[in-house]
Rosetta silent file (secondary structure, phi, psi, omega in degrees, C-alpha in Angstrom):
SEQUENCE: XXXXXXXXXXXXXXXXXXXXXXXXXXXXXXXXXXXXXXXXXXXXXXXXXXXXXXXXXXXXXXXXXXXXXXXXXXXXXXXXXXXXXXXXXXXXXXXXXXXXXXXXXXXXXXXXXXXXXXXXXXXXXXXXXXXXXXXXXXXXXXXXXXXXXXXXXXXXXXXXXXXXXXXXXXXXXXXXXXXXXXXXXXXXXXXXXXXXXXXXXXXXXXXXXXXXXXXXXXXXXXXXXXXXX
SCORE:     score description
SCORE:     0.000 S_00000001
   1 L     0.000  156.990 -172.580  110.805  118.818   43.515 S_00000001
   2 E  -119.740  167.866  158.495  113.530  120.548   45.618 S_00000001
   3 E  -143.228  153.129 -179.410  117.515  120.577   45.369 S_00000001
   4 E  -107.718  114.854  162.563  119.591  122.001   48.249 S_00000001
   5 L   -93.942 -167.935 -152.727  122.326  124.565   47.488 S_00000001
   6 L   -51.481  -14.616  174.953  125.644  124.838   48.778 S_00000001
   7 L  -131.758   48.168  170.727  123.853  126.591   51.759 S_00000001
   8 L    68.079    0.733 -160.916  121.806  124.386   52.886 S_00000001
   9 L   -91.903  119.699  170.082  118.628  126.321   51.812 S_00000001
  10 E   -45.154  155.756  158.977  115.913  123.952   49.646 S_00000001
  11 E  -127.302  137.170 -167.033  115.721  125.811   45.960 S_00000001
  12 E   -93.161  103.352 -177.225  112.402  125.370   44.619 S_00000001
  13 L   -77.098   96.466 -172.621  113.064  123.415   41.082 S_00000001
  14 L   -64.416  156.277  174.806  109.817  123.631   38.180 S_00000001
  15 L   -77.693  148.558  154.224  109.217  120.410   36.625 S_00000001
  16 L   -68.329 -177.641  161.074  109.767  119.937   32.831 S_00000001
  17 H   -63.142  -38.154 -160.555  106.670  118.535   30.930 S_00000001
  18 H   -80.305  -21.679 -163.272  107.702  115.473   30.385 S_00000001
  19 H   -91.762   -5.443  144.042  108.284  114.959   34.588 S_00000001
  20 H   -29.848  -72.362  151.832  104.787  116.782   34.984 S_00000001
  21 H    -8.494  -65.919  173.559  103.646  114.038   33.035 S_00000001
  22 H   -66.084  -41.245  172.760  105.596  111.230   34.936 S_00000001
  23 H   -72.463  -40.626  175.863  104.102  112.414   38.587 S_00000001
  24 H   -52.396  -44.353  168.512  100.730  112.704   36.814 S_00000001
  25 H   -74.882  -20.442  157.484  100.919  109.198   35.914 S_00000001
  26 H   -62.130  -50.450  153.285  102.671  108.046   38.847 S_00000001
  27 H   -61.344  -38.504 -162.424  100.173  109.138   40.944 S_00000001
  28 H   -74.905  -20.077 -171.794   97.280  108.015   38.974 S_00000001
  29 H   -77.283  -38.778 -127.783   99.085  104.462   39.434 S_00000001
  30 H  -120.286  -20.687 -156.297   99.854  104.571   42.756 S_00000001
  31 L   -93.507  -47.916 -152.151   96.652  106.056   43.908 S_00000001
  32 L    95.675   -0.118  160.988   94.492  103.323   41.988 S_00000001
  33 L   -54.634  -43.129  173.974   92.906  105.279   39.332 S_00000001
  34 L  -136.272  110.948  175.712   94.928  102.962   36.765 S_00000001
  35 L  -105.984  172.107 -133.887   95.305   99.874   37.707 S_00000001
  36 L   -77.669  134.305 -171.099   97.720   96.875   36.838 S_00000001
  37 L   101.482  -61.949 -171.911   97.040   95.722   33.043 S_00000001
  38 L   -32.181  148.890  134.447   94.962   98.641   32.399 S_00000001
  39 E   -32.696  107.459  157.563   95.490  101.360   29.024 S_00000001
  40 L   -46.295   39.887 -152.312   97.632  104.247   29.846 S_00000001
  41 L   -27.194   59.553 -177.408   95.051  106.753   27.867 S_00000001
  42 H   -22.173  -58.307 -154.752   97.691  108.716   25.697 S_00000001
  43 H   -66.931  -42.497  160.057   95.138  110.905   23.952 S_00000001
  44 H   -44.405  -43.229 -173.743   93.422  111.825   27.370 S_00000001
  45 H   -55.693  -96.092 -172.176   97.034  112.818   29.030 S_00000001
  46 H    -2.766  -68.040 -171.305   97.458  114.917   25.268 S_00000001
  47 H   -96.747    3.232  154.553   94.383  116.982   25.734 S_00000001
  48 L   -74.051  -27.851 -172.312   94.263  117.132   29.690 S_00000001
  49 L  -109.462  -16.258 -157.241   97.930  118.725   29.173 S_00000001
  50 L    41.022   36.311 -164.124   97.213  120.390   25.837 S_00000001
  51 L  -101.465  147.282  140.495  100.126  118.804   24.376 S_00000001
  52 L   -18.304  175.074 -170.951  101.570  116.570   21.933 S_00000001
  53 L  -121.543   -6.210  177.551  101.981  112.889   22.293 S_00000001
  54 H   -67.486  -62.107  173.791  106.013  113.448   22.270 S_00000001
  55 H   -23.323  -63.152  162.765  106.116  114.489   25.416 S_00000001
  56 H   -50.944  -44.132  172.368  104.125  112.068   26.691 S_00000001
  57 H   -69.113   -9.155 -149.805  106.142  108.845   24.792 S_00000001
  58 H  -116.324  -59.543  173.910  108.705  110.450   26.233 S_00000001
  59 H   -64.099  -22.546  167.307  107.493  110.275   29.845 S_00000001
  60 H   -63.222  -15.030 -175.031  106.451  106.728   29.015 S_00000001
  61 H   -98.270  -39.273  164.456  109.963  105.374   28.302 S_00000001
  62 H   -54.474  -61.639  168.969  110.926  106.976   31.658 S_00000001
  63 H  -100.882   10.549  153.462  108.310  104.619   33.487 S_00000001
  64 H   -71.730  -26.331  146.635  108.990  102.097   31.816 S_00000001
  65 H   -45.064  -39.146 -160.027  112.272  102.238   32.966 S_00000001
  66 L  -117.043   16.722  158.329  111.323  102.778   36.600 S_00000001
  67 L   105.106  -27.540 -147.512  108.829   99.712   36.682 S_00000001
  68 L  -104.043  -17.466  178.006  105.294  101.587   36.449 S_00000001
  69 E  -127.884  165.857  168.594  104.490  100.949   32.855 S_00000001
  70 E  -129.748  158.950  168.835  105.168   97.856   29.828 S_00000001
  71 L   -88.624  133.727 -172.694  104.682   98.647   26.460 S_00000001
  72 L  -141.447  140.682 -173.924  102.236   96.177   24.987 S_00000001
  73 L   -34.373   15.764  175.765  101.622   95.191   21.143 S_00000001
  74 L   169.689   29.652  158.869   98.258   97.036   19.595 S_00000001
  75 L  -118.347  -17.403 -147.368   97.593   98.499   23.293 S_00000001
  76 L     7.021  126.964  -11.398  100.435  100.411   23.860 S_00000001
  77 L  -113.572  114.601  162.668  101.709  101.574   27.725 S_00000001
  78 E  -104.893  144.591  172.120   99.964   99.267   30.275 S_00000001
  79 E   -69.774  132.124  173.934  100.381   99.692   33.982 S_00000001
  80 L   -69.192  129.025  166.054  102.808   96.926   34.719 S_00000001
  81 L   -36.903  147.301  161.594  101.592   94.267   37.177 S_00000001
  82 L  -123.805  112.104  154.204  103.437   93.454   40.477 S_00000001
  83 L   -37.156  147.684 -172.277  104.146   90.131   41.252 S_00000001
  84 H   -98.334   -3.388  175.028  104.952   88.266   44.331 S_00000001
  85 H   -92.011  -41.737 -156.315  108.144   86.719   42.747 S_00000001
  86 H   -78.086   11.643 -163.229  109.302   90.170   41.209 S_00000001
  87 H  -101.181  -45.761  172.572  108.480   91.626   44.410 S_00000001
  88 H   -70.974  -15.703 -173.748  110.342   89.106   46.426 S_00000001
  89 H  -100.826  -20.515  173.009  113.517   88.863   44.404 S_00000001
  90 H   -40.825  -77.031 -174.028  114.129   92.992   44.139 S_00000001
  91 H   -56.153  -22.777  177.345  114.361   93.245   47.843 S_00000001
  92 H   -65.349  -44.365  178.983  116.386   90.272   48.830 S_00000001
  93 H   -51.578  -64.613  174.716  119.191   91.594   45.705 S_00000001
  94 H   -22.943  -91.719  178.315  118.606   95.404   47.833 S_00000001
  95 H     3.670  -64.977  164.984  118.470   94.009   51.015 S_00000001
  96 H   -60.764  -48.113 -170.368  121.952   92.852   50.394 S_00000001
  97 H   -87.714   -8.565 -168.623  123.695   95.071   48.539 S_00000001
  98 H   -97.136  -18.816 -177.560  122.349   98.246   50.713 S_00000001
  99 H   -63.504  -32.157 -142.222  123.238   95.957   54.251 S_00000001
 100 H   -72.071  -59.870 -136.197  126.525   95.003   52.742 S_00000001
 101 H   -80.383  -43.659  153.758  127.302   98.780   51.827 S_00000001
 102 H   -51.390  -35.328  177.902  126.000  100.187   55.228 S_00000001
 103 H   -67.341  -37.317  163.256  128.462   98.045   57.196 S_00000001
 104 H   -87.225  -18.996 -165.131  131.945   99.328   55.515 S_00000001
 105 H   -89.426  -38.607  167.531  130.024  102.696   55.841 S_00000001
 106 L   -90.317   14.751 -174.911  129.691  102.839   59.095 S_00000001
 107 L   -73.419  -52.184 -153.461  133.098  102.206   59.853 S_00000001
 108 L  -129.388   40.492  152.630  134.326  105.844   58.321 S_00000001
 109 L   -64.096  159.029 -159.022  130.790  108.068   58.629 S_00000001
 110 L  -122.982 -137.866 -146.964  131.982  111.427   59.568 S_00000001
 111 H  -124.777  -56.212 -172.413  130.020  113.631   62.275 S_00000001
 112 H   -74.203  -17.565 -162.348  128.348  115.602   59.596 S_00000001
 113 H   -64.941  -75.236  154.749  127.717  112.521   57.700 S_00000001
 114 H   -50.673  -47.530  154.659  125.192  111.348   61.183 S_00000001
 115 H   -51.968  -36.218  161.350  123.926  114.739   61.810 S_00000001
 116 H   -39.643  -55.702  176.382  122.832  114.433   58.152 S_00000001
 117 H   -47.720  -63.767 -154.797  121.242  110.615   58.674 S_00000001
 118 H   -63.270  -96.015 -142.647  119.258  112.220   62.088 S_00000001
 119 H   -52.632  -53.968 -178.170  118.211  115.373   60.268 S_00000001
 120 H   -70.724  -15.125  176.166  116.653  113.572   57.038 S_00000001
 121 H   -65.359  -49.397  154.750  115.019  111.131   59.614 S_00000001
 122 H   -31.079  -45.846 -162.425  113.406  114.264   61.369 S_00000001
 123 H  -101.392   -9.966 -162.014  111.862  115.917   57.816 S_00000001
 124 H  -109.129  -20.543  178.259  110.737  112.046   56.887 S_00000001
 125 H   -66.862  -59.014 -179.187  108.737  112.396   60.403 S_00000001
 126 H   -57.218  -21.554  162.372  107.249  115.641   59.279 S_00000001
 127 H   -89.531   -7.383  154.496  105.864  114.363   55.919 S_00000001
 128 H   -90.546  -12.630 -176.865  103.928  111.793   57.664 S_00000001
 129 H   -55.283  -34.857  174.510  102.481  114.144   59.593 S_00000001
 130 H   -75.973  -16.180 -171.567  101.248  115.504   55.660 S_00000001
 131 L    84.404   22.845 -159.715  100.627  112.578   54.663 S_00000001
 132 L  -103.153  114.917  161.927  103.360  113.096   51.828 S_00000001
 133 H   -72.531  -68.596 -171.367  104.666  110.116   50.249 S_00000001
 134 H   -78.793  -38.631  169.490  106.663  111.199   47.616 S_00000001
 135 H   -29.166  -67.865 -171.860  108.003  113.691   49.766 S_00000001
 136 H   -67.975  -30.583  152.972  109.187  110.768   52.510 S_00000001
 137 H   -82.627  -16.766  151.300  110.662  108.937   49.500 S_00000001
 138 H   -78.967    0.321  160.152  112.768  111.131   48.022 S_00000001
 139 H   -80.628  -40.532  156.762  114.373  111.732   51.778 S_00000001
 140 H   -11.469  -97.193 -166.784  114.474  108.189   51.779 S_00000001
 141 H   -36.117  -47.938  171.670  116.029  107.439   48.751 S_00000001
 142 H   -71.956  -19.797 -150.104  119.132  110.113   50.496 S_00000001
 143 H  -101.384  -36.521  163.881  119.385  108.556   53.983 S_00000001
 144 H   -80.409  -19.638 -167.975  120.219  105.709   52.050 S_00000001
 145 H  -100.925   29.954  165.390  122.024  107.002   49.721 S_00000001
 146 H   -67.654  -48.736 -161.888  124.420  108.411   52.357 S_00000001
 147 H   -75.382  -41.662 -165.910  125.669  104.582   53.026 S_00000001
 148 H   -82.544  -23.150 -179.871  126.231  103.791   49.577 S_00000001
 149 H   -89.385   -7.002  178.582  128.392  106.777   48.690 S_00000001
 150 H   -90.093  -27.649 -156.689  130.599  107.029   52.416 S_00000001
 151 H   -52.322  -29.975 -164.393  130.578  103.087   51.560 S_00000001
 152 L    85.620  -11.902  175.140  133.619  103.775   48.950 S_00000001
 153 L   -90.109  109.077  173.664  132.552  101.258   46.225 S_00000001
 154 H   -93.906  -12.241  173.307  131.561  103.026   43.550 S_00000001
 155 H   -66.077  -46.765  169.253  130.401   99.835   41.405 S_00000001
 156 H   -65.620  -45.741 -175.324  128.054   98.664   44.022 S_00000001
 157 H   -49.890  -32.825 -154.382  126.736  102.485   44.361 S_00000001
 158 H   -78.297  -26.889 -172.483  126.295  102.436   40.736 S_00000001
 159 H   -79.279  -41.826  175.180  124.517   98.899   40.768 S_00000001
 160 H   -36.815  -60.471 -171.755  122.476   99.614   43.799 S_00000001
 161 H   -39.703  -42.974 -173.545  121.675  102.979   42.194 S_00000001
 162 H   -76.141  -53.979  174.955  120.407  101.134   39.116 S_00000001
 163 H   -56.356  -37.585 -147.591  118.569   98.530   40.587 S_00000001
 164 H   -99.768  -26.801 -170.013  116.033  100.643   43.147 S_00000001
 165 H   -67.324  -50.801  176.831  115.372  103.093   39.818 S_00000001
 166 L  -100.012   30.416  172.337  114.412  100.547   38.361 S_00000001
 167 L  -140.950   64.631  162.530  111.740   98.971   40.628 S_00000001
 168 L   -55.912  -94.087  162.230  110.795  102.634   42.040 S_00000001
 169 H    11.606  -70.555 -160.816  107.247  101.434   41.972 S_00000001
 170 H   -88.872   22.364  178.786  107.235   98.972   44.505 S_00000001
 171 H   -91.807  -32.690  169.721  109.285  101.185   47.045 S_00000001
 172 H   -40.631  -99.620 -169.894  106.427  103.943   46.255 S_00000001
 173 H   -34.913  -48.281  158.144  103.845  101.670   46.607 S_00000001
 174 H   -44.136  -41.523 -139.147  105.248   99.853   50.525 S_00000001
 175 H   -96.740    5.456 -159.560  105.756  103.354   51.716 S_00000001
 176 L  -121.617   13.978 -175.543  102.394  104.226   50.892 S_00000001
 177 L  -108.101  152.219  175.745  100.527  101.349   52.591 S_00000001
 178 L   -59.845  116.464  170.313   99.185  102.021   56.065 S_00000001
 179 L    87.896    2.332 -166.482  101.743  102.487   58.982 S_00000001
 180 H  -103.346    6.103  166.483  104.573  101.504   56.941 S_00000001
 181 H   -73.995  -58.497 -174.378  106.444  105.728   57.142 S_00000001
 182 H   -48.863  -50.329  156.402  106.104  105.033   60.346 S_00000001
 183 H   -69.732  -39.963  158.147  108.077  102.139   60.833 S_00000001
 184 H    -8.752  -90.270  162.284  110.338  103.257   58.712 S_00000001
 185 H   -23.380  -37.578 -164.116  110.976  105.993   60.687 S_00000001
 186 H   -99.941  -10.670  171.852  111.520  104.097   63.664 S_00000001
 187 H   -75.422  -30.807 -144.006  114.097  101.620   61.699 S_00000001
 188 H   -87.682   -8.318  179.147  116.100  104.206   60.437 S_00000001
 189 H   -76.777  -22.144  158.790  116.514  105.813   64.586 S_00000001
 190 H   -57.021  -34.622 -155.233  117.867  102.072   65.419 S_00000001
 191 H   -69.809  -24.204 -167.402  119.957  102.231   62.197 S_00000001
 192 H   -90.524  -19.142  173.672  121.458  105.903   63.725 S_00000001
 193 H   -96.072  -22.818  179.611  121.860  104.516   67.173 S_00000001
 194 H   -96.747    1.729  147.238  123.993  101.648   65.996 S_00000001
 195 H   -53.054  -89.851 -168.507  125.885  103.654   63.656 S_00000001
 196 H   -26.798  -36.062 -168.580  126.510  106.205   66.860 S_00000001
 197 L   -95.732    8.461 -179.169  128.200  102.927   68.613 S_00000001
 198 L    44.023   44.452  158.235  130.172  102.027   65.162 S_00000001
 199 L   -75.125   90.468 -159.846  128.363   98.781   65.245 S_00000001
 200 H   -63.638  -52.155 -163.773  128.784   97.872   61.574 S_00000001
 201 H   -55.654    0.100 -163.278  127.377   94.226   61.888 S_00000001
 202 H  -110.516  -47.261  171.252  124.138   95.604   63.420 S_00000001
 203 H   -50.371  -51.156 -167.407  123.932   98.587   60.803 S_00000001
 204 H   -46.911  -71.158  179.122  124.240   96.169   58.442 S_00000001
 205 H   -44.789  -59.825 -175.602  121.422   93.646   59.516 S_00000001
 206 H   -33.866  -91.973  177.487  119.361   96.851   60.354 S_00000001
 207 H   -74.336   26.499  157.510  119.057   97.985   56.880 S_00000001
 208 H   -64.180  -59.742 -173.507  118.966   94.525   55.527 S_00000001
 209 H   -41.794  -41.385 -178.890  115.983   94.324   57.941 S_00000001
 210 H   -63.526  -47.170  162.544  114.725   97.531   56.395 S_00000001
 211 H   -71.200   -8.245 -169.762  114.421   96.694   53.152 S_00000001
 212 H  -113.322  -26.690  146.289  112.982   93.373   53.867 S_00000001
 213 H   -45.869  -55.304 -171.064  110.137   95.013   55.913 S_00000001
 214 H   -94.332    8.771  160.901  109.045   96.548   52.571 S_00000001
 215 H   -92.684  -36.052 -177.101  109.157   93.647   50.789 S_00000001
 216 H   -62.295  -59.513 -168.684  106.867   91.771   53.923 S_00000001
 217 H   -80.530   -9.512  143.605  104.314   94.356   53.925 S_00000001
 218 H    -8.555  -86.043  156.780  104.383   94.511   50.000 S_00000001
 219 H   -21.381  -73.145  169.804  103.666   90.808   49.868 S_00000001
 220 H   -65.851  -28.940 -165.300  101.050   91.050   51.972 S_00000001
 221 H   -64.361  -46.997 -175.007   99.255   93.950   50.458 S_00000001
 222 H   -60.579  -43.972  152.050   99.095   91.657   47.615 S_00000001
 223 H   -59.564   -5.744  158.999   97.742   88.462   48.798 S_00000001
 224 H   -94.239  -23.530  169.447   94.882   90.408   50.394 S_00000001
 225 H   -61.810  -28.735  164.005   94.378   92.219   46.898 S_00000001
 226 H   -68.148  -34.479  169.803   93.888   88.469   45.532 S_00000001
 227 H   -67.210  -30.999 -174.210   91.497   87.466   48.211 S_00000001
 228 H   -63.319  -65.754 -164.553   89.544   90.827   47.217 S_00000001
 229 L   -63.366    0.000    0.000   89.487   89.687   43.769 S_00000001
């Protein structure tokens, strides 16, 4: 993981244990190696890491939090399922509160604020070129979270903020389906040209639209994983 200081230069950040842990298992999730229902193998992580099981319960509470695991009585941490209801009601609750939040936001974006949007849109091109997922979602996660903080609310940032942490998972899991970076990509350069014209009601519908794109192709991923089965 990176952080940016005050001068604009990435700083290269080491992982703790426990968020080793959390990408190991995020991956292994996300990937298909452990799939929904399935045993979380504690004792495997434990001697694959050559660790303790604290650590690990520790990273488990963490993705449990964020959607990718349930705790379950005499099995303990299952990959959580994903549903076509809980899949449909996150994003309409986004959908809204990130459209709503874009719309007063683009009213009072500043110059640097839009050279900012444009510039993380740019580095989210260049990590499809890697093929980088989690890369293109934590630039994500800022290009949005530009709108909710110029937005001025801080109770909707904080609720937004709250909500997307904790259904991480399926935002992972859209951006990671074939062709959907891509599209992204190409929502958020409408979202920056109607921003440039201080169209609020069109930012707004734009990244309503945007989130509700990842909820379509979601959806779908799933009802062909049912047909499979």
């Amino acid at each position: 993981m990176e952080k940016t200081s005050k001068f604009g230069v990435p700083v290269e950040r080491h992982l703790t244990l426990r968020e080793r842990i959390v990408e190991f298992i995020k991956d292994a999730v996300i990937s298909g190696s452990l799939k929904p229902g399935e045993r979380v193998p504690e004792s495997e992580i434990a001697e694959q890491f050559g660790i303790s099981r604290t650590p690990i319960r520790e990273a488990f509470r963490q993705l449990e939090s964020e959607g990718f695991l349930s705790m379950a009585p005499r099995k303990g941490a299952v990959v959580s399922p994903i549903t076509e209801r809980d899949v449909r009601e996150f994003y309409s609750i986004k959908s809204l509160l990130e459209g709503f939040a874009a719309g007063i936001a683009c009213k009072t974006l500043t110059e640097k604020e839009l050279s900012k949007l444009k510039s993380l849109n740019s580095e989210m091109m260049k990590n499809i070129e890697k093929d980088n997922v989690k890369a293109f979602f934590r630039l994500d996660n800022q290009f949005h979270e530009i709108f909710l903080t110029a937005c001025g609310n801080e109770k909707l940032c904080t609720l937004t903020n709250q909500l997307v942490e904790q259904f991480e998972r399926f935002r992972i899991t859209a951006l990671a389906l074939p062709g959907r970076m891509e599209n992204s990509v190409k929502q958020h350069a409408e979202i920056i040209e109607a921003v440039e014209k201080r169209n609020d009601k069109l930012v707004a519908d734009l990244v309503k639209a945007n989130a509700e794109s990842n909820c379509d192709v979601l959806v779908q991923e799933l009802m062909n994983e049912e047909r499979r089965a």
